[in-house]
C-alpha positions in Angstrom: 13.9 65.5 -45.0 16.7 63.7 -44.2 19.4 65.4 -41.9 22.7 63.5 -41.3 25.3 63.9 -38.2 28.7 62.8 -38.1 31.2 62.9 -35.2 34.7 62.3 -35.0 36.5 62.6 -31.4 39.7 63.8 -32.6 41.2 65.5 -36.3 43.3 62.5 -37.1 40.5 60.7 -37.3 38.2 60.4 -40.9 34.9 61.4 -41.0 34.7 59.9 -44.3 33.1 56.5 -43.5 30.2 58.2 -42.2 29.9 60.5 -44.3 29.5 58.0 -47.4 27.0 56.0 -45.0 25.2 58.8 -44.2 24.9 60.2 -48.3 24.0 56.8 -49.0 21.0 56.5 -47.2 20.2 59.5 -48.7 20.8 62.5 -46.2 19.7 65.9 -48.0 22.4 67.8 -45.4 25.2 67.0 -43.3 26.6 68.3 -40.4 30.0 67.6 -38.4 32.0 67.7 -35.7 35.4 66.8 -34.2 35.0 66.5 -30.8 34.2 64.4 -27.6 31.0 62.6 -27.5 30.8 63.8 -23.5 29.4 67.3 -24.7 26.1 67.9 -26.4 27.4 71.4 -26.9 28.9 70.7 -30.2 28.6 73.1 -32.7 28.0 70.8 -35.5 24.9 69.0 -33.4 23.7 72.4 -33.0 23.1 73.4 -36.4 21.7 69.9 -37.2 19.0 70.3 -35.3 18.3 74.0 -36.2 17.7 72.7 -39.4 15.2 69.8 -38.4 11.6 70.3 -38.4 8.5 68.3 -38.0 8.4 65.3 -39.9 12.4 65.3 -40.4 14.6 62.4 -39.9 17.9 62.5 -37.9 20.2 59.8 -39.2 23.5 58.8 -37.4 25.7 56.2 -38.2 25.6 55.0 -34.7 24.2 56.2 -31.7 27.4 56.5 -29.9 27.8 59.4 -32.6 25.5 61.5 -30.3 26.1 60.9 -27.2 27.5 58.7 -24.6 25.5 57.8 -22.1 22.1 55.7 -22.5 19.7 58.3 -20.1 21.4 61.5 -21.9 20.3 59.3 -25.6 17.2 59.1 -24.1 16.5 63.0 -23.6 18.4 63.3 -26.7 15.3 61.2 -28.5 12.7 62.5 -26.2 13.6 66.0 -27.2 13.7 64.9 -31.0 10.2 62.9 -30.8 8.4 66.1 -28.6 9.5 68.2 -32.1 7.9 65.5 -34.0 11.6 64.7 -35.3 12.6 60.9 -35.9 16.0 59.7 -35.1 17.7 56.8 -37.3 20.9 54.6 -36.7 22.3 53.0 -39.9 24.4 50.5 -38.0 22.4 50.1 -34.6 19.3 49.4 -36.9 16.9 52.1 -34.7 14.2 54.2 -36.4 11.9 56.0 -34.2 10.1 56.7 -37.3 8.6 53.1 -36.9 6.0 51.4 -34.6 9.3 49.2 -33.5 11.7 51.6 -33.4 9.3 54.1 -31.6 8.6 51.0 -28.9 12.3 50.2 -28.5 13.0 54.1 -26.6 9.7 53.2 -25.0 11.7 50.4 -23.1 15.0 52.2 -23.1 13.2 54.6 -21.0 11.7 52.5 -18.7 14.5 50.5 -18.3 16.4 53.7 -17.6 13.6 54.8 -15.0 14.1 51.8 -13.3 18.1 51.9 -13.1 17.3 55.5 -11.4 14.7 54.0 -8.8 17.0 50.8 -7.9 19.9 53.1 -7.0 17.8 55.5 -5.5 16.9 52.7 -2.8 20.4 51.4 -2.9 21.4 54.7 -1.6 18.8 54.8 0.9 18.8 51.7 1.8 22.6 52.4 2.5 22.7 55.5 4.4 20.1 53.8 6.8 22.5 51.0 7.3 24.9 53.6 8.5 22.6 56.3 10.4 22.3 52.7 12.1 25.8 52.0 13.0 26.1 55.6 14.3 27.5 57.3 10.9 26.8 60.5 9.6 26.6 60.9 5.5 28.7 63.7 3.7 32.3 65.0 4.0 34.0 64.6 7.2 34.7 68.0 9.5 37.5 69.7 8.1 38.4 70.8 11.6 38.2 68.3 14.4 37.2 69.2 18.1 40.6 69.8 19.1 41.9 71.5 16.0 39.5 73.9 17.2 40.5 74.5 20.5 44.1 74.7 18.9 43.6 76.7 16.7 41.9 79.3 19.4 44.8 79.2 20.8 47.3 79.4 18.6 44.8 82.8 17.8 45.3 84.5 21.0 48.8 85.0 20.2 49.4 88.7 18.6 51.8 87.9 16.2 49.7 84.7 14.7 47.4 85.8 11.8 44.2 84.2 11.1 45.7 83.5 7.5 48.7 81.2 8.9 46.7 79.5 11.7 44.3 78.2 8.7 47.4 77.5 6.6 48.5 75.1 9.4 45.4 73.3 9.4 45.1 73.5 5.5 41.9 75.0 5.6 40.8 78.4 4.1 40.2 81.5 6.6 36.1 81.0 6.1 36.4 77.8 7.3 38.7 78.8 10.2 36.3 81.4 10.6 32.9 79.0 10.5 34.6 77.3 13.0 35.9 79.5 15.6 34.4 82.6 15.0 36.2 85.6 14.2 38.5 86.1 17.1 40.3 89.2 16.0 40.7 91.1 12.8 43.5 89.7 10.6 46.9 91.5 10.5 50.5 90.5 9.8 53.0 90.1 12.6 54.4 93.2 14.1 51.6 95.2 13.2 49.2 97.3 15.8 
């Protein structure tokens, strides 16, 4: 059977194109959606492929109808083909129901594998450059050396509150906390 998905990204926009694409090839059902392409959540996807089974055929107008990005197309299709479901694209000319079609995803994927790798060892390869020049990776301290000693200070005072010495370093009280340890218990000014 032949189950047909169309997605618009926002009302003002016709579905109608599609749709005629879609019944011309000969889709049996139809689902749709109006929404972004950046969610696979879509409710219209959904029931699309609740209705597929073995030996059905997913037909889009174009890929881009599915999904954005190439490596999330992929798991789209790799899902599909582990179900025993093809996946068609009127306009992108792609039927994983063929020996071509099938052998096209077959290089997609490895040509998405090996995107992975290469940035994989450019990220390496780049945070060795830096261990090398004395650099540490991830976020910088939030409170330096002598914030710290600071804001100990500024804590031995008994009308200062743990919650406005972090506000003056525009840090949260956990991280005020994490870094000085708790000095005394919180309180408001005045209070005992």
């Amino acid at each position: 059977m032949l189950i047909g998905y169309a997605r618009v990204s926002t009302a003002d926009q016709s579905l109608d194109p599609q749709i005629n694409a879609l019944n011309a090839a000969g889709c049996e059902k139809l689902f749709t959606d109006t929404a972004s392409g950046g969610r696979m959540d879509r409710t219209g996807l959904k029931d699309a492929l609740s209705h597929l089974r073995a030996g059905d055929v997913l037909v889009v107008w174009k890929l881009d109808r599915l999904g954005r990005t190439t490596r999330g197309m992929l798991e789209f299709a790799s899902d599909l083909e582990t179900r025993k479901v093809g996946l068609k694209s009127l306009t992108d000319h792609i039927d994983t129901t063929s020996a071509a079609g099938r052998m096209f995803f077959t290089l997609m994927s490895a040509f998405a594998e090996m995107e992975r790798e290469l940035i994989r060892e450019r990220t390496r390869a780049g945070l060795e450059v830096a261990r090398s020049r004395g650099r540490k990776g991830g976020r910088p301290p939030a409170l330096t050396p002598e914030k710290i000693e600071a804001a100990k200070i500024m804590l031995k005072d008994p009308n200062m509150t743990a919650v406005a010495v972090a506000k003056a370093f525009s840090v949260s009280k956990t991280t005020l906390y994490r870094n000085v340890g708790k000095v005394k218990p919180d309180r408001s000014p005045g209070r005992g």
